[in-house]
C-alpha positions as CSV (number, residue, x, y, z in Angstrom):
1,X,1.1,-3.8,-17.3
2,X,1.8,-1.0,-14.4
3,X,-1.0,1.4,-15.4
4,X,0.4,3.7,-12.3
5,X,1.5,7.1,-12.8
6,X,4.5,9.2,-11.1
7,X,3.5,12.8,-9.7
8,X,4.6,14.4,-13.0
9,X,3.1,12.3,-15.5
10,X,-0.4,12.1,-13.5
11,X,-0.3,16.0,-13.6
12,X,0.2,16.3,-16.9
13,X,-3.2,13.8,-17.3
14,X,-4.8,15.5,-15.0
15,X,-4.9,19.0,-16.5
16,X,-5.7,16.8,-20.1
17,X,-8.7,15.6,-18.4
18,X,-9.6,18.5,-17.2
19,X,-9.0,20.7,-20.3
20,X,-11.2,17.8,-21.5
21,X,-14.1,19.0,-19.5
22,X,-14.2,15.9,-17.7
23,X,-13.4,14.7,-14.1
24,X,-10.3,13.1,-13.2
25,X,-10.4,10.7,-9.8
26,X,-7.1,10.2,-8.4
27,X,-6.7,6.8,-5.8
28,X,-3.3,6.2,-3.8
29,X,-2.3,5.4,-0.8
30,X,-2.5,7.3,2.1
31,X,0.4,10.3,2.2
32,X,1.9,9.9,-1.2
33,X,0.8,13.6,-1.6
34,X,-2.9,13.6,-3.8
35,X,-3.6,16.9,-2.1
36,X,-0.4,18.4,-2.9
37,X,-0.8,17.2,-6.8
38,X,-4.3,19.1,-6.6
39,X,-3.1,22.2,-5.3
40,X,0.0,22.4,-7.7
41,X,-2.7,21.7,-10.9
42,X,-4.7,24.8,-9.6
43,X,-1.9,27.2,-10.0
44,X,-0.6,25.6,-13.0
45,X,-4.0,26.8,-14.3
46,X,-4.7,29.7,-12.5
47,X,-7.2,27.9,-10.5
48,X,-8.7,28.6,-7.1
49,X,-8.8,25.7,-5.2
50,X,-11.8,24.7,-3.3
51,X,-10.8,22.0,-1.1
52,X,-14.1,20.0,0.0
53,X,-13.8,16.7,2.4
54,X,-16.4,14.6,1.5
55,X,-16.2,12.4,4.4
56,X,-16.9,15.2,6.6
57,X,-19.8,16.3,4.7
58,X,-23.9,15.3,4.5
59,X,-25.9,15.3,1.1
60,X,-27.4,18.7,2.5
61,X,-24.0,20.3,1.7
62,X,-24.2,19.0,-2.2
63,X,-27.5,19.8,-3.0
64,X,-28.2,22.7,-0.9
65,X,-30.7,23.9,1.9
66,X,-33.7,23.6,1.2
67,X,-35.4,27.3,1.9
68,X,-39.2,28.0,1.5
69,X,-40.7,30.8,-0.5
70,X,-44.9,30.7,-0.4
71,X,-46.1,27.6,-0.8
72,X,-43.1,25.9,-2.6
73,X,-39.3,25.1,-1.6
74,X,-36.0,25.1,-3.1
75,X,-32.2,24.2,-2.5
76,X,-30.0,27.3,-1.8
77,X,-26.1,26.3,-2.6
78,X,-24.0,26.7,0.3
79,X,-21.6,29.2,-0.3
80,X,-18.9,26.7,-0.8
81,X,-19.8,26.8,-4.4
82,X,-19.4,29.0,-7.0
83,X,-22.9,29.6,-9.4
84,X,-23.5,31.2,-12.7
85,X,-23.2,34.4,-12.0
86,X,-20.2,34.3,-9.3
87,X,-17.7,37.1,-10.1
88,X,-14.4,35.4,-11.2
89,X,-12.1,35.0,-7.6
90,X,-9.1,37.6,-6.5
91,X,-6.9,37.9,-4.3
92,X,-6.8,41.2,-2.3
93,X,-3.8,42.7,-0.1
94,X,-4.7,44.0,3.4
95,X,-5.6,47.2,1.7
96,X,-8.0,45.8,-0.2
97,X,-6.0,46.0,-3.6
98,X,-6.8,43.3,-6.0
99,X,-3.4,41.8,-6.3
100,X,-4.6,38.7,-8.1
101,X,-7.2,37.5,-10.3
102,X,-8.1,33.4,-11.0
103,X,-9.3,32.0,-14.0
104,X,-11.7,30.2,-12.2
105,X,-12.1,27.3,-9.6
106,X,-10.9,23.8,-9.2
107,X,-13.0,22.2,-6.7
108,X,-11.1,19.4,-5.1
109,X,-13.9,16.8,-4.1
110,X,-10.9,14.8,-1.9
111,X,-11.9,11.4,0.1
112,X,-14.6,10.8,-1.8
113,X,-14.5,6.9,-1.6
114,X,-14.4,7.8,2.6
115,X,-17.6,9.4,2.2
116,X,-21.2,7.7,2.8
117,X,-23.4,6.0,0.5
118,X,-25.7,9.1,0.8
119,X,-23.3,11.6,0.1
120,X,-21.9,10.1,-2.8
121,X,-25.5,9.8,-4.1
122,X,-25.9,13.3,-3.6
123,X,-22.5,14.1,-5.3
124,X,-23.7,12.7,-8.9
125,X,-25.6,16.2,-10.1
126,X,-22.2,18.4,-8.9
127,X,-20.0,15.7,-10.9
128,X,-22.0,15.2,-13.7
129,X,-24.3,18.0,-14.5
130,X,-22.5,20.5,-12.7
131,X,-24.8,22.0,-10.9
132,X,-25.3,22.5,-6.8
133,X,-29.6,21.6,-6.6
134,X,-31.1,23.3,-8.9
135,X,-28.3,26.0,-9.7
136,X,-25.6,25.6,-11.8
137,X,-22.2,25.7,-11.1
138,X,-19.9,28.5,-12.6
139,X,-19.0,27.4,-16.1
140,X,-15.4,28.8,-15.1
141,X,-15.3,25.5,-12.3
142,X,-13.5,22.3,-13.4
143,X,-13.7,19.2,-10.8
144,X,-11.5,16.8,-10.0
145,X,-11.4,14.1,-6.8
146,X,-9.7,11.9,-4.7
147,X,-9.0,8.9,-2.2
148,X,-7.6,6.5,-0.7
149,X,-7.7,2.6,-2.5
150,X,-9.8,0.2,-1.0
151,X,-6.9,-2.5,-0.8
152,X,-5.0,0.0,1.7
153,X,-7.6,-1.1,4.6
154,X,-8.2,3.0,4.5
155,X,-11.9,3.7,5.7
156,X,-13.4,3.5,2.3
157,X,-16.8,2.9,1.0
158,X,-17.3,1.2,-2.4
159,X,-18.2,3.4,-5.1
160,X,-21.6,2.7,-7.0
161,X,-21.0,2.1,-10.7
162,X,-23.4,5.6,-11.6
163,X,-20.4,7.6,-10.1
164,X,-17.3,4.9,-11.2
165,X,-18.6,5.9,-14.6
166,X,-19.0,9.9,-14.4
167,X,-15.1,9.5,-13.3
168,X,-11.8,9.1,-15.5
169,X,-9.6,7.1,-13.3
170,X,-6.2,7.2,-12.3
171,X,-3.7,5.6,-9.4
172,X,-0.8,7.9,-8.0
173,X,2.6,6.0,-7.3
174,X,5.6,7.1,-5.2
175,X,8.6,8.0,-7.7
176,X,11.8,9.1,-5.4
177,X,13.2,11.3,-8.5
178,X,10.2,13.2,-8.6
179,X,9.3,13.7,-4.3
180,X,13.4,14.7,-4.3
181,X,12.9,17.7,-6.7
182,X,9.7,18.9,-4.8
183,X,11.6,18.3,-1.3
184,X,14.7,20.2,-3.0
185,X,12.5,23.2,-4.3
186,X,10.3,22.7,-0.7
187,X,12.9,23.4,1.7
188,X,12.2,20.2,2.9
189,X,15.5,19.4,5.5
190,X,18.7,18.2,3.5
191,X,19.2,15.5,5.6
192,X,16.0,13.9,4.9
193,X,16.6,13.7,1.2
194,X,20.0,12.2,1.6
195,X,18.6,9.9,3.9
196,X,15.9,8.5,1.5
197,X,18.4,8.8,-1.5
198,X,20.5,6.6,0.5
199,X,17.3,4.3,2.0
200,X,15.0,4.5,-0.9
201,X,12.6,1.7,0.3
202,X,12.1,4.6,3.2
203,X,9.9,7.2,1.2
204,X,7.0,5.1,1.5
205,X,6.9,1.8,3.6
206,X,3.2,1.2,3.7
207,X,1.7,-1.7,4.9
208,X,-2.5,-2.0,5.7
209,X,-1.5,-4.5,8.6
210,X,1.4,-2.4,10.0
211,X,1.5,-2.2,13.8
212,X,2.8,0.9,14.8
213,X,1.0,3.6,14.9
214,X,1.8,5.8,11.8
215,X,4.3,5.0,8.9
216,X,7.1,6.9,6.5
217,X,5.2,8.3,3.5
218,X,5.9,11.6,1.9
219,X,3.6,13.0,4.1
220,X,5.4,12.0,7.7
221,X,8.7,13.2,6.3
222,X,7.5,16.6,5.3
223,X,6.2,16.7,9.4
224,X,9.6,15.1,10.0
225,X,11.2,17.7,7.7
226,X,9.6,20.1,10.2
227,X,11.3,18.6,13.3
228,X,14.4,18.7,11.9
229,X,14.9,22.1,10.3
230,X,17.4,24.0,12.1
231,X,17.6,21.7,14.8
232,X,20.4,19.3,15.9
233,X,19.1,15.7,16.0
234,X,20.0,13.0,18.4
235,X,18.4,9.6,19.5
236,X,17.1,11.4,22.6
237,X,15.1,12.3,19.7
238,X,13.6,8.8,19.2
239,X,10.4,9.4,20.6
240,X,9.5,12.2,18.5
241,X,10.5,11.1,15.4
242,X,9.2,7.2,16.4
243,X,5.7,9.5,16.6
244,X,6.2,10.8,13.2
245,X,7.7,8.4,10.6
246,X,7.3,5.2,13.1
247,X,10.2,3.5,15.4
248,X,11.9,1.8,12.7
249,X,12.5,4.8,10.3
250,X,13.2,7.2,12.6
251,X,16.1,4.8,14.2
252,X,17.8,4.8,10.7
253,X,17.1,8.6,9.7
254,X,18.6,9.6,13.4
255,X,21.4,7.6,12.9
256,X,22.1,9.0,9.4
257,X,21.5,12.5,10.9
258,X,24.3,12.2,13.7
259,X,26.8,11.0,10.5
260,X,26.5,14.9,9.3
261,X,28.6,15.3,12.6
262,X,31.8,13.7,11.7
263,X,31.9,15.0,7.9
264,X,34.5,17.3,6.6
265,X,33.3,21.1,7.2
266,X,33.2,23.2,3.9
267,X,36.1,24.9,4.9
268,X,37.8,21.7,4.5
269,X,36.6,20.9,1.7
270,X,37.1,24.0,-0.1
271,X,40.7,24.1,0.8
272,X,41.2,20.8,-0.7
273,X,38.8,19.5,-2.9
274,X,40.2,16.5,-4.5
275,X,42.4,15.2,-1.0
276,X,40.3,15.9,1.9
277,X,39.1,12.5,2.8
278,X,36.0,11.2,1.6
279,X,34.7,7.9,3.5
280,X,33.9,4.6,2.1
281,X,30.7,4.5,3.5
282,X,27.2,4.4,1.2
283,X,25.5,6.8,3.8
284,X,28.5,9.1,4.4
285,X,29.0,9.8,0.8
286,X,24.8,10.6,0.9
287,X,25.3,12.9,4.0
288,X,28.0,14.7,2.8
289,X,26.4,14.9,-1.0
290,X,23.3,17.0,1.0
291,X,25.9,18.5,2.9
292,X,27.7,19.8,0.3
293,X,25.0,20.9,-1.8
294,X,23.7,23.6,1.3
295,X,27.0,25.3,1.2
296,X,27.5,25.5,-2.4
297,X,27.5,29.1,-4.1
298,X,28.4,31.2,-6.7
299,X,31.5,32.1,-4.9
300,X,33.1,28.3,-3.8
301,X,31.8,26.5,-6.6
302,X,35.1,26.2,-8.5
303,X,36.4,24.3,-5.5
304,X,33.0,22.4,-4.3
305,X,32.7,21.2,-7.7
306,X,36.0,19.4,-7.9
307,X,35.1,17.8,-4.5
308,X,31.8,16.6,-6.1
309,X,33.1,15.1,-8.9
310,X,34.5,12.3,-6.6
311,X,31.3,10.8,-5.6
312,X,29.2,8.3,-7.4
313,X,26.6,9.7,-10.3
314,X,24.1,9.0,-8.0
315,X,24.8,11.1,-5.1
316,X,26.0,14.6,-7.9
317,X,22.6,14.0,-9.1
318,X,21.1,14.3,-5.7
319,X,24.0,17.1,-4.9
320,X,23.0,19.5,-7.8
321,X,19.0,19.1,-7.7
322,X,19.1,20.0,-3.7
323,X,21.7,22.7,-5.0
324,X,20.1,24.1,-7.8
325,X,16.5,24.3,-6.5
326,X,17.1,26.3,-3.8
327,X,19.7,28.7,-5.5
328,X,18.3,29.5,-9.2
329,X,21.4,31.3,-9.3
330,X,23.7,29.0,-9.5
331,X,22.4,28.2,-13.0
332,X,24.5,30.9,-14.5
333,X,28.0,29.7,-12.6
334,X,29.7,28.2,-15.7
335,X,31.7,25.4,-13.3
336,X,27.8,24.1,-11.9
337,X,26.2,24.4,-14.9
338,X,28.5,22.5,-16.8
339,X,28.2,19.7,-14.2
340,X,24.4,19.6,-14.8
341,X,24.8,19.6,-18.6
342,X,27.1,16.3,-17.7
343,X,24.6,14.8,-15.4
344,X,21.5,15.8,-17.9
345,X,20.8,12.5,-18.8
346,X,20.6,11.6,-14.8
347,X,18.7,14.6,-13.7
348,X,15.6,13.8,-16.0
């Protein structure tokens, strides 16, 4: 039984778990995007997120510094956590105007399997009971953490079975319908979603004996989003992207790029919708889905729509997410919102 869950799903369990007033432990591999799931649970609860690297930290930072007063000692908190009597966080503008208030703090405990025996000793007290030393935490802080699984050849240390059992445990998987409407709502480049529409073994090709040095994962293609955006892209460009995603994936992605080239310009299209010549061609019809979906609005979509409606359900569904997330507006255009009413069952 696949007891993995897809970015949406393990939200949803995550904020259960934490509403639970436990502590959810998330393991993937690396750049499938745990971070990103722990930041978008701390707005989806109004939470300030307190992102803490275990494997860059000693047991001093969990339990304090110890500070003596007379003849006796004690652990002061470093100011990384909030304590019982913490004001609730805000967010000022440059005049000093509170602009925003939290609800509280998430503190994101991420790597923790990378950190040392020690450290994970020392994090115990802040998982269990809460408390930093011998002050506790605000009772407004929920905890969650994070890392990489051991299988991945990642540096991880095992966990002792005191801290596997003060965590509720869950494994992230890679789901392409879910990373394509966070790249569509991201700005995340257009052709870099048609591309791994089209080669959807691509979004993560991960391998703990691979030989070059780095992989595609969601991670490399946001950097290779980056790259990309308002640029033209060639294979002169092989060495970047060979740097970024690794020399396989980059050979296909460039390749696919240079197809956006020889497409039809809207112009075309919008002239004539439903003769303007569509190619045969898998990763044309993907290039020129994305395409399309940049240079549809409010004004052309009457025309764009009709064009649409010739390719495969796959590429409108890819077409109308990318379109959609990145104009809301088009929501009210009765041609594109019947489209999406059509494609319902797809778009889920």
């Amino acid at each position: 039984m696949n007891l993995t869950l897809n970015p949406t799903d393990l939200s949803a369990a995550i904020i259960r778990i934490l509403q639970a007033g436990l502590v959810p432990h998330v393991e993937g591999s690396p750049g499938v995007g745990k971070s990103d799931i722990a930041r978008a649970v701390s707005k989806t609860l109004n939470l300030k997120i307190i992102d803490l690297r275990l494997s860059q930290c000693d047991p001093t930072d969990l339990m304090g510094f110890p500070n003596v007063q007379g003849i006796k000692a004690r652990y002061v908190p470093m100011e990384t956590f909030p304590i019982k009597g913490d004001s609730l966080p805000v967010e000022m503008d440059e005049n000093g105007t509170i602009t925003h208030t939290y609800d509280g703090w998430l503190l994101f405990l991420d790597e923790l399997p990378s950190a040392s025996r020690a450290v994970q000793a020392a994090a115990y007290k802040l998982i269990l009971d809460k408390m930093v030393g011998q002050h506790p935490l605000h009772e407004c802080v929920a905890i969650m953490s994070a890392g990489n699984k051991a299988t991945d050849k990642a540096i991880v240390n095992a966990m002792s079975t005191a801290i596997q059992s003060r965590l509720v445990h869950l494994e992230l998987a890679v789901n392409l319908n879910d990373w394509t409407a966070w790249a569509s709502a991201n700005g995340i480049d257009s052709r870099i979603i048609g591309f791994l529409n089209y080669k959807t073994s691509l979004l993560h090709k991960f391998s703990p004996d691979h030989q070059d040095k780095t992989f595609p994962c969601p991670r490399t293609w946001e950097f290779a989003s980056r790259l990309s955006v308002n640029q033209s892209v060639s294979m002169k460009d092989l060495p970047l992207f060979a740097g970024t995603v690794g020399q396989g994936a980059a050979q296909e992605y460039i390749a696919f790029a240079e197809l956006y080239q020889s497409l039809p310009r809207i112009e075309e299209i919008i002239k004539s919708p439903q003769t303007v010549n569509i190619s045969e061609e898998i990763s044309i019809r993907f290039a020129i889905a994305t395409y399309v979906a940049d240079h549809l609005s409010e004004t052309n979509a009457e025309q764009v729509t009709k064009f649409l409606d010739r390719l495969d359900v796959e590429m409108q569904v890819v077409a109308y997410r990318l379109a959609q997330s990145r104009k809301a507006s088009l929501l009210g255009n009765k041609e594109v919102y019947g489209r999406l009413i059509k494609l319902a069952t797809y778009l889920n």
